[in-house]
mmCIF file of the N, C-alpha and C atoms, coordinates in Angstrom:
data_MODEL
# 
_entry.id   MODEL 
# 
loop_
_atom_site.group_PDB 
_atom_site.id 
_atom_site.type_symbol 
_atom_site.label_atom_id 
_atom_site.label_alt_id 
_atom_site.label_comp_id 
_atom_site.label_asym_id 
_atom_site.label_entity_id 
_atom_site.label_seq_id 
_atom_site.pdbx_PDB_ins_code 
_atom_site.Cartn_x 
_atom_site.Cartn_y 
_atom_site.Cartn_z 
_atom_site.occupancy 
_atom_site.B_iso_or_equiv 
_atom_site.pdbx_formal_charge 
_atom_site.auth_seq_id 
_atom_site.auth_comp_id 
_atom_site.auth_asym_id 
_atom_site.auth_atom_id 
_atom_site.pdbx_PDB_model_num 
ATOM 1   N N  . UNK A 1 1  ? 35.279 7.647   -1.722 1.00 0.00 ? 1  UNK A N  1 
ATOM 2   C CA . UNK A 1 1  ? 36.350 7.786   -0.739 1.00 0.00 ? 1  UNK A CA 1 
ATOM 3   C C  . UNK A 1 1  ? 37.039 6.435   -0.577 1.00 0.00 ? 1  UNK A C  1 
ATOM 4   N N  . UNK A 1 2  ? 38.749 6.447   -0.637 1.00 0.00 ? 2  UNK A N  1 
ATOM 5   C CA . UNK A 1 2  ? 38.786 5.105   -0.430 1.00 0.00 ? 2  UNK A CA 1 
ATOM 6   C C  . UNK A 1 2  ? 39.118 4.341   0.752  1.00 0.00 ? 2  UNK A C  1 
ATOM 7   N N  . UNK A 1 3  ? 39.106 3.144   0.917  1.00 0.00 ? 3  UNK A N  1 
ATOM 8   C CA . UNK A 1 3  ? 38.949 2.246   2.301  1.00 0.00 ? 3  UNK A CA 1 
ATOM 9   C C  . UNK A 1 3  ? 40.331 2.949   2.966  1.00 0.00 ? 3  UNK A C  1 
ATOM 10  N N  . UNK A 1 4  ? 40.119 2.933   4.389  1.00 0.00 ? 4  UNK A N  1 
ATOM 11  C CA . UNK A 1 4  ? 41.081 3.183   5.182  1.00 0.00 ? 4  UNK A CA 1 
ATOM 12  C C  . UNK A 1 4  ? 41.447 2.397   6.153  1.00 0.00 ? 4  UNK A C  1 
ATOM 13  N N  . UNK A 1 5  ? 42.507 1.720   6.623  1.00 0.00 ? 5  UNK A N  1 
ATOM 14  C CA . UNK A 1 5  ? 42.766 0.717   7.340  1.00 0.00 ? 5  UNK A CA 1 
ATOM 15  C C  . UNK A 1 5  ? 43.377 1.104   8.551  1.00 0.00 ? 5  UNK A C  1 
ATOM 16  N N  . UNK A 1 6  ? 43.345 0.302   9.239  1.00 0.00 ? 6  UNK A N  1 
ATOM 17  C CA . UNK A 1 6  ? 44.371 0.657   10.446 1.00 0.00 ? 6  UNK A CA 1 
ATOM 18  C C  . UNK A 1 6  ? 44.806 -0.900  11.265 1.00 0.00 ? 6  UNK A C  1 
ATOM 19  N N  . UNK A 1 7  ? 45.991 -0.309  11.921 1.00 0.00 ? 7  UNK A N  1 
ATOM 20  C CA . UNK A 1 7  ? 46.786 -1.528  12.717 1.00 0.00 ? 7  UNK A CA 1 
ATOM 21  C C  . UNK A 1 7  ? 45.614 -1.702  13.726 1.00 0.00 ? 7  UNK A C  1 
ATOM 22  N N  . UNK A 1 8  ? 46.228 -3.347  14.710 1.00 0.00 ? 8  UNK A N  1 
ATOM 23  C CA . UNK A 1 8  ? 45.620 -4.023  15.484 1.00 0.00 ? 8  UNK A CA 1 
ATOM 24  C C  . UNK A 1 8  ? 45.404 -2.351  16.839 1.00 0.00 ? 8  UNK A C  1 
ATOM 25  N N  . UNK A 1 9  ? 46.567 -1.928  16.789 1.00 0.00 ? 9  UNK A N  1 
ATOM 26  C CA . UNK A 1 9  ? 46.866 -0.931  17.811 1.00 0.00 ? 9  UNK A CA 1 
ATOM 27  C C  . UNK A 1 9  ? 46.102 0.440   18.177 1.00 0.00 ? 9  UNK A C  1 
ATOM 28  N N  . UNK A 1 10 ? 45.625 0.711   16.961 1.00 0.00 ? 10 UNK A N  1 
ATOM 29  C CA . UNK A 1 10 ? 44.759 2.118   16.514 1.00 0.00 ? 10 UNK A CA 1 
ATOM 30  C C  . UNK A 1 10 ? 43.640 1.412   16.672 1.00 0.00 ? 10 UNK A C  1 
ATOM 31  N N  . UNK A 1 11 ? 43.302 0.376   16.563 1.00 0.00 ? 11 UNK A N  1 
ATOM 32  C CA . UNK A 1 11 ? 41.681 -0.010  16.583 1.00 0.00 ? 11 UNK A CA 1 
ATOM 33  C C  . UNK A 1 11 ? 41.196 -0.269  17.692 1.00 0.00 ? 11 UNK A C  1 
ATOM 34  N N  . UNK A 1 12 ? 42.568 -0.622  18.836 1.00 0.00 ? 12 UNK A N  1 
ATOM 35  C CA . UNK A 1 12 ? 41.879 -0.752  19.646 1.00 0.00 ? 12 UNK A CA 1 
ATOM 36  C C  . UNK A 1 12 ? 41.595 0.451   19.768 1.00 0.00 ? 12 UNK A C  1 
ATOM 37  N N  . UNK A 1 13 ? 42.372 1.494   20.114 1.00 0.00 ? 13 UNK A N  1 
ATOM 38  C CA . UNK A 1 13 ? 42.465 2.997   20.685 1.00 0.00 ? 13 UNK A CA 1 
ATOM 39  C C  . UNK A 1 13 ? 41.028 3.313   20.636 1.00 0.00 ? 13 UNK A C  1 
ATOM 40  N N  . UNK A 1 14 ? 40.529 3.420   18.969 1.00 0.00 ? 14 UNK A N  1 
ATOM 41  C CA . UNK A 1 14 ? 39.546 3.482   17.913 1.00 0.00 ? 14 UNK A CA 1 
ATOM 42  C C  . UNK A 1 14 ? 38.146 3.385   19.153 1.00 0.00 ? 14 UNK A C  1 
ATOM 43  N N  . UNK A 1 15 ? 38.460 1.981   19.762 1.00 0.00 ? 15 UNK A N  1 
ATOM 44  C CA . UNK A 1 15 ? 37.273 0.899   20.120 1.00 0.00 ? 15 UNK A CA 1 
ATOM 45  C C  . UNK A 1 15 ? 37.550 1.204   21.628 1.00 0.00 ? 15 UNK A C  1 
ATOM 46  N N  . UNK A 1 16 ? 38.604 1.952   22.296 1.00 0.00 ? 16 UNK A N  1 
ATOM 47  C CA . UNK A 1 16 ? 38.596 1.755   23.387 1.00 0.00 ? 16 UNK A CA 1 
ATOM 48  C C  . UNK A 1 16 ? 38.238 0.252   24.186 1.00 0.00 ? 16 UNK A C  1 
ATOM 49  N N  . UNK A 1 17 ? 39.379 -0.505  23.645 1.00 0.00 ? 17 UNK A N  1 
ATOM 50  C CA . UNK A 1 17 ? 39.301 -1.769  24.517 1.00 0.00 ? 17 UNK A CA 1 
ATOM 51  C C  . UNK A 1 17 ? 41.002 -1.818  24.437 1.00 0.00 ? 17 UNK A C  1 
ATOM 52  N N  . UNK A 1 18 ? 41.352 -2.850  24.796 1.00 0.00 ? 18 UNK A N  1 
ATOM 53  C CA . UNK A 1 18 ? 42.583 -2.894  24.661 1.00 0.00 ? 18 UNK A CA 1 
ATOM 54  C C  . UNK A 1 18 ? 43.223 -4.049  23.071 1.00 0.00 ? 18 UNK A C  1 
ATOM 55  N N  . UNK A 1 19 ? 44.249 -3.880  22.798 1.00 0.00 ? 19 UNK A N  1 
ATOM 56  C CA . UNK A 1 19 ? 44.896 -4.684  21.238 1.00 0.00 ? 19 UNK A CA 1 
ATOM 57  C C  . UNK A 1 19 ? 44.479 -5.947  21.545 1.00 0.00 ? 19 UNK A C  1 
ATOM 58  N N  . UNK A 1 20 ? 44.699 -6.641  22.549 1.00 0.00 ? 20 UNK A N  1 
ATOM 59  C CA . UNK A 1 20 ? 44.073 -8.169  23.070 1.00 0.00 ? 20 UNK A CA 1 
ATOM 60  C C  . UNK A 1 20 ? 42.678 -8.317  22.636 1.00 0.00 ? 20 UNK A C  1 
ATOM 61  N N  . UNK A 1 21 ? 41.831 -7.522  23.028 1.00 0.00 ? 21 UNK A N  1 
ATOM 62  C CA . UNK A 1 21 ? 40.400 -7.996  22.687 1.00 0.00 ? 21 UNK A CA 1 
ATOM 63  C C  . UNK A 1 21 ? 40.263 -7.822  21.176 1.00 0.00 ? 21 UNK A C  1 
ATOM 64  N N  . UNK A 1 22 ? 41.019 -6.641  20.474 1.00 0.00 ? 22 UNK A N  1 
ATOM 65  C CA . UNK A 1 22 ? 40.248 -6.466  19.004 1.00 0.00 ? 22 UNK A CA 1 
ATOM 66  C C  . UNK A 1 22 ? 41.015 -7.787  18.362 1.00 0.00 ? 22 UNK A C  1 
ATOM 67  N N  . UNK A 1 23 ? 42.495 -8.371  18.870 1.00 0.00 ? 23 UNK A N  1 
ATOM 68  C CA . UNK A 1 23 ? 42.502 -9.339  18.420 1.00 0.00 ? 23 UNK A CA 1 
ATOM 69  C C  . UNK A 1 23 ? 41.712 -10.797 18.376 1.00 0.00 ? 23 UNK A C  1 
ATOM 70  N N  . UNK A 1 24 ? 41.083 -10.699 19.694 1.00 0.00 ? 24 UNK A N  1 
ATOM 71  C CA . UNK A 1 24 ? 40.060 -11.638 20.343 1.00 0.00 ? 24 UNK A CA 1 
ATOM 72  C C  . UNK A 1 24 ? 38.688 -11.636 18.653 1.00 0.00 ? 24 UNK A C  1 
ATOM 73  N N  . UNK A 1 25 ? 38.485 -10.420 18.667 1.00 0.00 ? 25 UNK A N  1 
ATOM 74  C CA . UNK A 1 25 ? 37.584 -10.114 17.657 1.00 0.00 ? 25 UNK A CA 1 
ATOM 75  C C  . UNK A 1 25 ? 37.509 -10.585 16.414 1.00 0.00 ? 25 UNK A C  1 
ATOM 76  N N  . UNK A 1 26 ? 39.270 -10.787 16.358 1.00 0.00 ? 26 UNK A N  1 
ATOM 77  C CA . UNK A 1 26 ? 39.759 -11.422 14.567 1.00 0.00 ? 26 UNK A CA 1 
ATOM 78  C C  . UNK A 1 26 ? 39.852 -12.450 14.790 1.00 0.00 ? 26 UNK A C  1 
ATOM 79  N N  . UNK A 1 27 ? 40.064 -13.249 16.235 1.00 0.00 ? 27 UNK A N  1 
ATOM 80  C CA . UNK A 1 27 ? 40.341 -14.570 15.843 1.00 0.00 ? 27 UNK A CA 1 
ATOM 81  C C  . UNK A 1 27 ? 39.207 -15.271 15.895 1.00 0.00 ? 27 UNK A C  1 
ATOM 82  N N  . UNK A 1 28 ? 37.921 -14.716 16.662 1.00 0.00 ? 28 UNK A N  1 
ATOM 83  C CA . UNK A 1 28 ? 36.353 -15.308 16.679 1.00 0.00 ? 28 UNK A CA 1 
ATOM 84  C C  . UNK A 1 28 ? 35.974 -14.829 15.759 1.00 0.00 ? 28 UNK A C  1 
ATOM 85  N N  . UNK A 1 29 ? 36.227 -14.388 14.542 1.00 0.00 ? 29 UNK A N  1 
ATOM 86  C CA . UNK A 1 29 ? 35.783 -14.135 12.933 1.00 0.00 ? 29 UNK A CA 1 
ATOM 87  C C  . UNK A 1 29 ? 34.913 -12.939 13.255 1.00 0.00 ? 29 UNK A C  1 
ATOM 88  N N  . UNK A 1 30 ? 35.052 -12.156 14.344 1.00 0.00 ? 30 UNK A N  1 
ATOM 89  C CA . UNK A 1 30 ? 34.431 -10.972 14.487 1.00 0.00 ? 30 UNK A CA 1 
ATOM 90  C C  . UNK A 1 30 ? 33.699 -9.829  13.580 1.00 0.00 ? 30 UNK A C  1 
ATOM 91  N N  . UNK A 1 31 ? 35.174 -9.680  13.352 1.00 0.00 ? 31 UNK A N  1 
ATOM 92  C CA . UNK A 1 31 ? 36.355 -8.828  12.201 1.00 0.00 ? 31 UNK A CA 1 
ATOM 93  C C  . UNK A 1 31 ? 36.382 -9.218  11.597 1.00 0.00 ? 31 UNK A C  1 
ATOM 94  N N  . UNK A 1 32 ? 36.488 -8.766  9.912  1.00 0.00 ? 32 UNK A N  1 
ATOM 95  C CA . UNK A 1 32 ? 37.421 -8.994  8.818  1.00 0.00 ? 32 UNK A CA 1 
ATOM 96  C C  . UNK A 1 32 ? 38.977 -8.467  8.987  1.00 0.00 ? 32 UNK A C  1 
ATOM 97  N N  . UNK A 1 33 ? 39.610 -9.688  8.339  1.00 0.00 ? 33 UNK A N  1 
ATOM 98  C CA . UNK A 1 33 ? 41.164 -9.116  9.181  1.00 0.00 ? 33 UNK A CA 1 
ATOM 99  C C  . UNK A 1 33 ? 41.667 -9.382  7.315  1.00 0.00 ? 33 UNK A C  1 
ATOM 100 N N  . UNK A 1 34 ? 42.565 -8.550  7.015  1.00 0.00 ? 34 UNK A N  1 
ATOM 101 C CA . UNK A 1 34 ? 42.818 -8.226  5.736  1.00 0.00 ? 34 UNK A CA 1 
ATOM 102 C C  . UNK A 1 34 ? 44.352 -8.225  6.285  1.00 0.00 ? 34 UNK A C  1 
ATOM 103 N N  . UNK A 1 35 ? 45.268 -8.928  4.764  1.00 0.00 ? 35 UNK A N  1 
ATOM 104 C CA . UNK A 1 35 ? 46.478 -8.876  5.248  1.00 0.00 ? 35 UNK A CA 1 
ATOM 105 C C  . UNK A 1 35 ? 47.535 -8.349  4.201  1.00 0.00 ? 35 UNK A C  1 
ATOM 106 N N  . UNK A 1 36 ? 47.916 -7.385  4.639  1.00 0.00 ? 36 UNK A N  1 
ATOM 107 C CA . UNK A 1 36 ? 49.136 -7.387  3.364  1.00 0.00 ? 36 UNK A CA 1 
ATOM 108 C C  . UNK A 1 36 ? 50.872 -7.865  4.337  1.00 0.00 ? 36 UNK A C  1 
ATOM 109 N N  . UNK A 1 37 ? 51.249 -8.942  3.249  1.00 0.00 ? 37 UNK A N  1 
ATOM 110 C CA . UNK A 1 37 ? 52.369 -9.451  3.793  1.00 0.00 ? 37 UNK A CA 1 
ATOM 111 C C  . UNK A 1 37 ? 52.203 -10.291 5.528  1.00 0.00 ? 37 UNK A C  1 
ATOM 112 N N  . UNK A 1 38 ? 52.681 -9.951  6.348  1.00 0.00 ? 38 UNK A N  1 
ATOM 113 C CA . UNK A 1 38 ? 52.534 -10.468 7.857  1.00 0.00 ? 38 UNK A CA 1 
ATOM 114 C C  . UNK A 1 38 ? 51.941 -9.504  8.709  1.00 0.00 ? 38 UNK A C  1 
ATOM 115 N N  . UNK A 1 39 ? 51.692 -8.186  8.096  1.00 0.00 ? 39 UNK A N  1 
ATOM 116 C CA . UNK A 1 39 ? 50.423 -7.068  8.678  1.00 0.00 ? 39 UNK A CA 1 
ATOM 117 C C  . UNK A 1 39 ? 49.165 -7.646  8.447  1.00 0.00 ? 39 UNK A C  1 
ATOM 118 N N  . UNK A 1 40 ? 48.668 -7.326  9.826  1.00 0.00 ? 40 UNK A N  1 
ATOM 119 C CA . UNK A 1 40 ? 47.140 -7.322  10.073 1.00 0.00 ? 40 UNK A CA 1 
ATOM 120 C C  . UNK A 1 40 ? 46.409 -5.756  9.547  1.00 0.00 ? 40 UNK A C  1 
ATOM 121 N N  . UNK A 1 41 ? 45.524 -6.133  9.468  1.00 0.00 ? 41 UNK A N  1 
ATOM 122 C CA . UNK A 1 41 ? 44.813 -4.531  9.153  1.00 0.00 ? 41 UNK A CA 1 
ATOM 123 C C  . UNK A 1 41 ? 43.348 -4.845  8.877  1.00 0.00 ? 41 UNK A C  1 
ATOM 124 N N  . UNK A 1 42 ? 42.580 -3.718  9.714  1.00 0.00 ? 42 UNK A N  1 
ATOM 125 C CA . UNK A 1 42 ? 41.133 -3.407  9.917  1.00 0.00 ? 42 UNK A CA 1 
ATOM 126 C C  . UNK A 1 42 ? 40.866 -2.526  9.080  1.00 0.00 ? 42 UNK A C  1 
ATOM 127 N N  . UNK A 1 43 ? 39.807 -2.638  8.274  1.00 0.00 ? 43 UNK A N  1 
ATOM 128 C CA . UNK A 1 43 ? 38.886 -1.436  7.594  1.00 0.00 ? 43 UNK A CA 1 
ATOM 129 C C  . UNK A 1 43 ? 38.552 -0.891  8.833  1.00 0.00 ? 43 UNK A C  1 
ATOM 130 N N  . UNK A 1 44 ? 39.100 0.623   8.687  1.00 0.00 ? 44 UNK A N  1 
ATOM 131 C CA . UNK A 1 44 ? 38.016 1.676   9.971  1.00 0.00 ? 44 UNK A CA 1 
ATOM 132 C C  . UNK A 1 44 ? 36.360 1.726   9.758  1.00 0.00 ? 44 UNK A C  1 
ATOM 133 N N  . UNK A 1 45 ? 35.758 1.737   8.207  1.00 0.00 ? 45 UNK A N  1 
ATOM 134 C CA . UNK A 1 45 ? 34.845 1.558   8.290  1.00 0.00 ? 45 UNK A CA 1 
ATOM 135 C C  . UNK A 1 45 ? 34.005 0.344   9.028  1.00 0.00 ? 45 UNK A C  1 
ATOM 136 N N  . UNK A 1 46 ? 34.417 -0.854  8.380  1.00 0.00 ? 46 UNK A N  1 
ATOM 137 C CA . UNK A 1 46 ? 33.984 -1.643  9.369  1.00 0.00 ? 46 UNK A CA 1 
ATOM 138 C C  . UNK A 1 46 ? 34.214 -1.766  11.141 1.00 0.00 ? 46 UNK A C  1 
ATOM 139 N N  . UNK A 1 47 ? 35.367 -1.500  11.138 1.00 0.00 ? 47 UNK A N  1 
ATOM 140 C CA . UNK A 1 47 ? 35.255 -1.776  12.562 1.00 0.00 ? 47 UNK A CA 1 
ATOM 141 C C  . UNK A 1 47 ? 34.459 -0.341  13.590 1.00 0.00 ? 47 UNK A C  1 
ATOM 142 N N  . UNK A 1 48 ? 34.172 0.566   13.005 1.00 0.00 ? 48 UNK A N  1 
ATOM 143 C CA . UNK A 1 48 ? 33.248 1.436   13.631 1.00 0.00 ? 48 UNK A CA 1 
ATOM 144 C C  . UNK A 1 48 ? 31.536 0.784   13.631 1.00 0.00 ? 48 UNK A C  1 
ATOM 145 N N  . UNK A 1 49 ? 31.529 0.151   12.405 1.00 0.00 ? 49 UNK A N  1 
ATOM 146 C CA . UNK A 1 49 ? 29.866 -0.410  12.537 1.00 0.00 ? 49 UNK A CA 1 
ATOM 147 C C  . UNK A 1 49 ? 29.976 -1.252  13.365 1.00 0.00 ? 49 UNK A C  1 
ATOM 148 N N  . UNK A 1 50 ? 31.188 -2.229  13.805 1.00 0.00 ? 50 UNK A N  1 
ATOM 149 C CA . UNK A 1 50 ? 31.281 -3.113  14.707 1.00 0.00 ? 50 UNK A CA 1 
ATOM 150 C C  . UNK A 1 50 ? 30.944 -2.579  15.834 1.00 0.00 ? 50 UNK A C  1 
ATOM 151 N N  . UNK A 1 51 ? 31.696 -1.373  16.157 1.00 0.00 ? 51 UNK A N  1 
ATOM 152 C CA . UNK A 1 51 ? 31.481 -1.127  17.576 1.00 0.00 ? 51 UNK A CA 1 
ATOM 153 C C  . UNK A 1 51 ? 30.527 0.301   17.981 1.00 0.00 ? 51 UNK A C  1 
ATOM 154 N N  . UNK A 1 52 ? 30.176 0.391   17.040 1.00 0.00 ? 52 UNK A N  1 
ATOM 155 C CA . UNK A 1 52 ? 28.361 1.395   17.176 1.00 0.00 ? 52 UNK A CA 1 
ATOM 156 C C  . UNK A 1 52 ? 27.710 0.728   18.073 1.00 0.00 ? 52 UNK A C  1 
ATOM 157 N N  . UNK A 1 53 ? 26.913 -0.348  18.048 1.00 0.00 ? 53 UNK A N  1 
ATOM 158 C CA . UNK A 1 53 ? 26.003 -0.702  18.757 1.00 0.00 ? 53 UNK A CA 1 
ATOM 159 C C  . UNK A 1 53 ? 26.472 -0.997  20.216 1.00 0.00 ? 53 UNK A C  1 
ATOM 160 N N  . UNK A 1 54 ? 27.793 -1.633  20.197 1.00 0.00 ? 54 UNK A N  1 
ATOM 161 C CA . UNK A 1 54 ? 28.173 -1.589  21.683 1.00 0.00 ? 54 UNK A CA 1 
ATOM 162 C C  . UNK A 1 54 ? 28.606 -0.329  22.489 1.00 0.00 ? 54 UNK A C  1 
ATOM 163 N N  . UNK A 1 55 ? 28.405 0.554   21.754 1.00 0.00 ? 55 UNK A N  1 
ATOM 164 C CA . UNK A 1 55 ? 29.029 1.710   22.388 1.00 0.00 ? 55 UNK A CA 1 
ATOM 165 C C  . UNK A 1 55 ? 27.755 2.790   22.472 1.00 0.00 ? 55 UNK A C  1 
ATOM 166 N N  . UNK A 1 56 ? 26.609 2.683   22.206 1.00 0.00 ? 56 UNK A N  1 
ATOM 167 C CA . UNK A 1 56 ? 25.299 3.133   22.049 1.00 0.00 ? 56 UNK A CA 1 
ATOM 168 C C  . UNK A 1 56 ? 24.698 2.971   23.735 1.00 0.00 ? 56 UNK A C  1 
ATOM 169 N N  . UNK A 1 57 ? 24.722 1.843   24.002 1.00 0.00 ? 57 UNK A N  1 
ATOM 170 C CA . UNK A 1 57 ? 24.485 1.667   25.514 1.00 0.00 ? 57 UNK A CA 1 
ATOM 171 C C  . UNK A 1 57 ? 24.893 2.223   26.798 1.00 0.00 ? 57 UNK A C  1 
ATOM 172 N N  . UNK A 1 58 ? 26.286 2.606   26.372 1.00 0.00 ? 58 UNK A N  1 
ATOM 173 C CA . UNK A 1 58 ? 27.564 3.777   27.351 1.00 0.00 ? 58 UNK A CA 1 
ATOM 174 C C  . UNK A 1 58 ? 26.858 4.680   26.859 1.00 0.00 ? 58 UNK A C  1 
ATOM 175 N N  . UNK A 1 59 ? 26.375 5.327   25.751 1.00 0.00 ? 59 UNK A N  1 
ATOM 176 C CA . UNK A 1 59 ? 26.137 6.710   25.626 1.00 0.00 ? 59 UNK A CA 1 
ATOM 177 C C  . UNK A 1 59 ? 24.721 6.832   25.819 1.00 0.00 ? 59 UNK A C  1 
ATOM 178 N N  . UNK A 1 60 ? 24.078 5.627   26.381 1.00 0.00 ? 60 UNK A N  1 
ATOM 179 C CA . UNK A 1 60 ? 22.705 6.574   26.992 1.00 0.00 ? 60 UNK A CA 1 
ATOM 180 C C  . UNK A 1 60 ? 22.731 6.339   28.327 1.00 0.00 ? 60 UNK A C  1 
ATOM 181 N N  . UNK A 1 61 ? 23.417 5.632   28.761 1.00 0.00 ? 61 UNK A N  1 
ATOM 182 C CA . UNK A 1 61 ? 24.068 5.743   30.529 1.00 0.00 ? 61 UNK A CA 1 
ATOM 183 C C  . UNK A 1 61 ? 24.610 6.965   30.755 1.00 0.00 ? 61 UNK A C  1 
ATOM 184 N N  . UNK A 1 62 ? 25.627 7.332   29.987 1.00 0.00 ? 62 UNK A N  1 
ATOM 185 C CA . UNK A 1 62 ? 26.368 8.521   30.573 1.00 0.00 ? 62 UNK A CA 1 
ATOM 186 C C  . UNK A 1 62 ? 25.272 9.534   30.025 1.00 0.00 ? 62 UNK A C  1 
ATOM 187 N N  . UNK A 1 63 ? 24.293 9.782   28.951 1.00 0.00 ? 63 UNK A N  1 
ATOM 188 C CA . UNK A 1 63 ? 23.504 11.179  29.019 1.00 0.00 ? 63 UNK A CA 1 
ATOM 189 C C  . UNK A 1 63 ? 22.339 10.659  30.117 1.00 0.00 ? 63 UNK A C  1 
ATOM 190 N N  . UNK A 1 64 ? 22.121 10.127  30.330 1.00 0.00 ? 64 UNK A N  1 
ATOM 191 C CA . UNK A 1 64 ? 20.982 9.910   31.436 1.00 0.00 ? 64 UNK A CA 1 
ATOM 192 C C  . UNK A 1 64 ? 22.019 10.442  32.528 1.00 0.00 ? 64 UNK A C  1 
ATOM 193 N N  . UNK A 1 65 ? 23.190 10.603  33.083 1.00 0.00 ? 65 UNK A N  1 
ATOM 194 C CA . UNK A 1 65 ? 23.717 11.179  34.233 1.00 0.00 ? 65 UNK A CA 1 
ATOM 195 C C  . UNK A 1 65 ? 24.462 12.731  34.126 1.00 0.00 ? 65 UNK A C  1 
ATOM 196 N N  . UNK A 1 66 ? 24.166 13.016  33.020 1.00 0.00 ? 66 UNK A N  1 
ATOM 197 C CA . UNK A 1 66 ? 24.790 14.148  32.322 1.00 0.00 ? 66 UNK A CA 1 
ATOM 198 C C  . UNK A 1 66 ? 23.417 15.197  32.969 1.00 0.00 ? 66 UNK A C  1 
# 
């Protein structure tokens, strides 16, 4: 399957944070930030393994109140 990318804008959506922080993410070498021309762009794959583990913690808060 091949790599799929997305803007600063979708990732946040993606990540539920806002475009500020996932940029926060690229500029503390978080992220791999891949560029074609003056576009930024995220592998979706990666940035989902990025934000698995932080998002693992919300989801046993909210089923523990579920």
């Amino acid at each position: 399957m091949p790599d799929v990318f997305v803007d600063v804008r979708d990732a946040a959506h993606l990540a539920g944070v806002s475009a500020r922080t996932v940029t926060r993410w690229l500029t503390e070498n978080r992220l791999q930030r891949y560029r074609s021309g003056s576009l930024t762009r995220i592998n979706r794959s990666e940035l989902l393994s990025f934000i698995e583990p932080r998002l693992a913690p919300a989801r046993r808060r909210k089923d523990r109140h579920a």
